[in-house]
N, C-alpha and C positions, 0 to 999 in steps of 0.2 A: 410282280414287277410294278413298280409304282410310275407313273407318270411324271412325278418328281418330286427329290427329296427336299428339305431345306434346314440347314444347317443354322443355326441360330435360333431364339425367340426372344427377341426383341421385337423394335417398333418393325422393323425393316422383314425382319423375319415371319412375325406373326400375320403383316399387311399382305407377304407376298404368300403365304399357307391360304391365310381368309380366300383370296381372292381367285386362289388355285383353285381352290373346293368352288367355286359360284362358278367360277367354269367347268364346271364338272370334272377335274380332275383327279385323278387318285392323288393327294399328296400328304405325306407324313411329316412332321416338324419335329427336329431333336433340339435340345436345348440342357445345358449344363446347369440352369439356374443361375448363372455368376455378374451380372450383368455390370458394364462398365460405372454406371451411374447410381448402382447401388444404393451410394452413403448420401446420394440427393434428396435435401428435403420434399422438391417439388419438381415437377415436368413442365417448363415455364411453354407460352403461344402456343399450345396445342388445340388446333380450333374445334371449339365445344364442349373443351374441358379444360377447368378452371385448376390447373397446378393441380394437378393429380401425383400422389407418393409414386416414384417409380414402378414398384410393385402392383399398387392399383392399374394403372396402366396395361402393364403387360397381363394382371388376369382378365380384366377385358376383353382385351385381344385373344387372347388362348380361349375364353371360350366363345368369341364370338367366330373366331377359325375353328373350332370344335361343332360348334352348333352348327355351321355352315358344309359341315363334313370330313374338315382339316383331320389327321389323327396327330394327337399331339403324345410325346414323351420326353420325361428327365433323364435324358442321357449323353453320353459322352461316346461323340465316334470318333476312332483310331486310326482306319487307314480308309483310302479312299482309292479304287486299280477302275482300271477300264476306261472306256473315254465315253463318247455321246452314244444314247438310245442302250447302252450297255453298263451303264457304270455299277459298282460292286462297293457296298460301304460293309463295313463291321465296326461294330461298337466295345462295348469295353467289359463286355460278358462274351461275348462270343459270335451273337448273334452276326447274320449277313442281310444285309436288303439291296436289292439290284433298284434301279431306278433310270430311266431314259435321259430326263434331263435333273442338274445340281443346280438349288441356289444358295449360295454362301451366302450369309447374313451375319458373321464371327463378328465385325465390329473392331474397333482398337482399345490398348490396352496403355495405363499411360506410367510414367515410369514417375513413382511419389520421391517428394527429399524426403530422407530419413532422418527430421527434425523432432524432437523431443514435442509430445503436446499437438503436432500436427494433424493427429487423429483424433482428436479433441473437438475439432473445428470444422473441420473438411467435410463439406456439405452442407453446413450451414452458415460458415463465413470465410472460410474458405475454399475456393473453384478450380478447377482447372481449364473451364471453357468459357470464355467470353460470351459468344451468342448463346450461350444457355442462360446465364448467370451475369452477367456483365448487370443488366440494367439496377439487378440486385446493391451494387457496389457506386450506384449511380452517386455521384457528387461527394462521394465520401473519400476517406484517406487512404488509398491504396498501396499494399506492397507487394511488387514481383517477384517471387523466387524463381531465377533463371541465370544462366551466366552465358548459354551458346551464342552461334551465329543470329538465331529469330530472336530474342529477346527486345530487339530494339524495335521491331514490327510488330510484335505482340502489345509492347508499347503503346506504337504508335494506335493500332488498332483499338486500345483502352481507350484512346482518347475521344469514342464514341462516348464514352458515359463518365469520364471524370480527366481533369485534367491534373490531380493530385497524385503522384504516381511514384514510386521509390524501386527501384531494382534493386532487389539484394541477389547478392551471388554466392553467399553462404561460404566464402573462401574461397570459391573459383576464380580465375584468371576470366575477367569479362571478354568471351570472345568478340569484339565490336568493332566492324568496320568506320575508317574514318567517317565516312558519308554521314554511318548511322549514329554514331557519336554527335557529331553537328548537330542532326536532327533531335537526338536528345538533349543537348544545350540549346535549342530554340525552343525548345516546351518546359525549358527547367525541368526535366526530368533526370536526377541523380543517380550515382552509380554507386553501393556498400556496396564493398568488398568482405567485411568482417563477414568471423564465423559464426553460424548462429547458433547457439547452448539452447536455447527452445522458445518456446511459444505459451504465452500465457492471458488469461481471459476466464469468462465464467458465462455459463449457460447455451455452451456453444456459440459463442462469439467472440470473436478476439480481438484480443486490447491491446497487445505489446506482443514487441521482439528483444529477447535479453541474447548479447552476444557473448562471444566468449571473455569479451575483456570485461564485463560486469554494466558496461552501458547496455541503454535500452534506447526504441522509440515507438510512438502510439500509432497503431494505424488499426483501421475500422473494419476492417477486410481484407484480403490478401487475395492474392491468382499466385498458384506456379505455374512454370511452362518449359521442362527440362525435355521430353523427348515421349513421345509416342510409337507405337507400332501396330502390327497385325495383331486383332487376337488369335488367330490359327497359321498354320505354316503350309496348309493345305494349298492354297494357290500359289506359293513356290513351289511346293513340293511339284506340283502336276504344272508348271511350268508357265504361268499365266505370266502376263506382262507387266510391269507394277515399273513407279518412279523409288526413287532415292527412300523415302518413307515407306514404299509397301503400299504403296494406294494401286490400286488396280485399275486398268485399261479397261473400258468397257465400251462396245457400240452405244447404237441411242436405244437399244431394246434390252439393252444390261448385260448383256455377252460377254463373256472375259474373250480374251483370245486362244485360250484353248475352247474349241467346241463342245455345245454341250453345257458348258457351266456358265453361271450367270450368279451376277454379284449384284446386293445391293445394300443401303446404308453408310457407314463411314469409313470403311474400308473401298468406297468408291469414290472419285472429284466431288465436293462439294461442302458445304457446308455441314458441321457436326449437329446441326438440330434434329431430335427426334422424329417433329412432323417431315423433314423432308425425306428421313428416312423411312418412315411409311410409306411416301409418296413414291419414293423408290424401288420399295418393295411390289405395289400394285403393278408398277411399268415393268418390273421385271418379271411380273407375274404374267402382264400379259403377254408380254415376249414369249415368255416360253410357253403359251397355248397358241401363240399363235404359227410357233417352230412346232407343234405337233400337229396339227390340221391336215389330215392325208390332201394328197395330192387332186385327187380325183373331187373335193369342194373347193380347190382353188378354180378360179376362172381367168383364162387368160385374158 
């Protein structure tokens, strides 16, 4: 019986393993390999390390949770029964590990346009997350691929680092409330509707949008922003509390509302930066040793 599992290895996952193990706890870390940021050049404000390759990153982490005591494995767990100080995982061989308490660390998962040439680009000119990447696009000529309700906030939000800004909708119908319409006619921020035939540039950078009617136009960098989600189903599944997006309810010690499980990184309120998802991981971590501490060393 392990002290606790955690599900994930990322920043959020590997911070909350390390930190298990320094408290002497028994804790194991599964991890699929797959991770959201992948195709990112770099790991921008991560303090005391200068844009590290996502990869770099997370071996760091793995072994300095490993050297710390963490047990780490590439695996994929299937179901998860039981509730706190009892929970029951199995993976995707068969194996079973019980565990007292859970910390999800899954992350989100974001949903690409399937643009000709997109994958060409993506990660080195074009983003999906602003505070990761934003400053990268700083002053330059930017285009949004988005048509929903956010897109006119994701906008707005750009205009931390450029105020050159293009919303393509790739054919969609711009979902846009009048409000946020105004607000993008006060920043000359434009609405294409054409569809886009693909994406072109050289050496991972992109230069142009060619649409379906044979026009083009130049832009320097690009963000979409269609739709994200959970990357596990695991905390609906076992019935945690989550808004419209899947983002999870958590006390201030990372607790979901189901007992026993505790959540931390982007699938929790806050910003999508990696360091804060470390940071989240550690609080979760201490949460949950400090939900194990028999009874008999607390003091009233």
């Amino acid at each position: 019986m392990y002290d606790a599992i955690v599900i994930g290895g990322g920043p959020a996952g590997l911070a909350g393993g390390l930190w298990l193990a320094r408290y002497r706890r028994k804790v194991r870390i599964f991890d699929t390999e797959d991770p959201r940021n992948a195709v990112t050049w770099g790991v921008h404000g991560y303090l005391g390390l200068q844009d590290p390759p996502p990869a770099e990153l997370r071996r760091i982490g793995k072994l300095q949770a490993v050297d710390a005591g963490a047990e780490y494995e590439r695996c994929t767990v299937v179901s998860i029964t039981g509730g706190k100080d009892e929970w029951m995982l199995e993976t995707e061989d068969g194996r079973t590990f019980g565990a007292r308490r859970i910390l999800m660390a899954t992350g989100l998962r974001d949903i690409k346009p399937e643009i000709e040439g997109l994958d060409d680009f993506y990660g080195s000119s074009i983003w999906h997350c602003p505070d990761c990447d934003g400053l990268s696009a700083a002053d330059k000529n930017v285009g949004v691929i988005g048509w929903g309700r956010q897109i006119a906030a994701f906008c707005m939000y750009m205009l931390t680092w450029t105020d050159k800004l293009t919303i393509l909708t790739d054919g969609h119908p711009a979902e846009i409330e009048d409000a946020a319409k105004r607000a993008l006619e006060r920043w000359n921020i434009p609405v294409r509707e054409d569809v886009i035939e693909r994406l072109e540039g050289k050496d991972g950078i992109v230069e142009q949008v060619v649409f379906a009617d044979g026009s083009t136009q130049q832009f320097e960098a690009m963000f979409f922003h269609i739709a994200s989600g959970p990357g596990s189903t695991f905390p609906a599944d076992l019935g945690c509390q989550a808004d419209e997006d899947g983002i999870l309810e958590v006390d201030r010690d990372f607790e979901t509302t189901v007992p026993g499980l505790y959540a931390a990184g982007d699938i929790t309120p806050g910003s999508r930066l990696a360091m804060r998802a470390a940071a989240d991981g550690i609080r979760a971590a201490l949460g949950i040793h400090k939900s194990l501490i028999p009874d008999d060393r607390r003091l009233k």
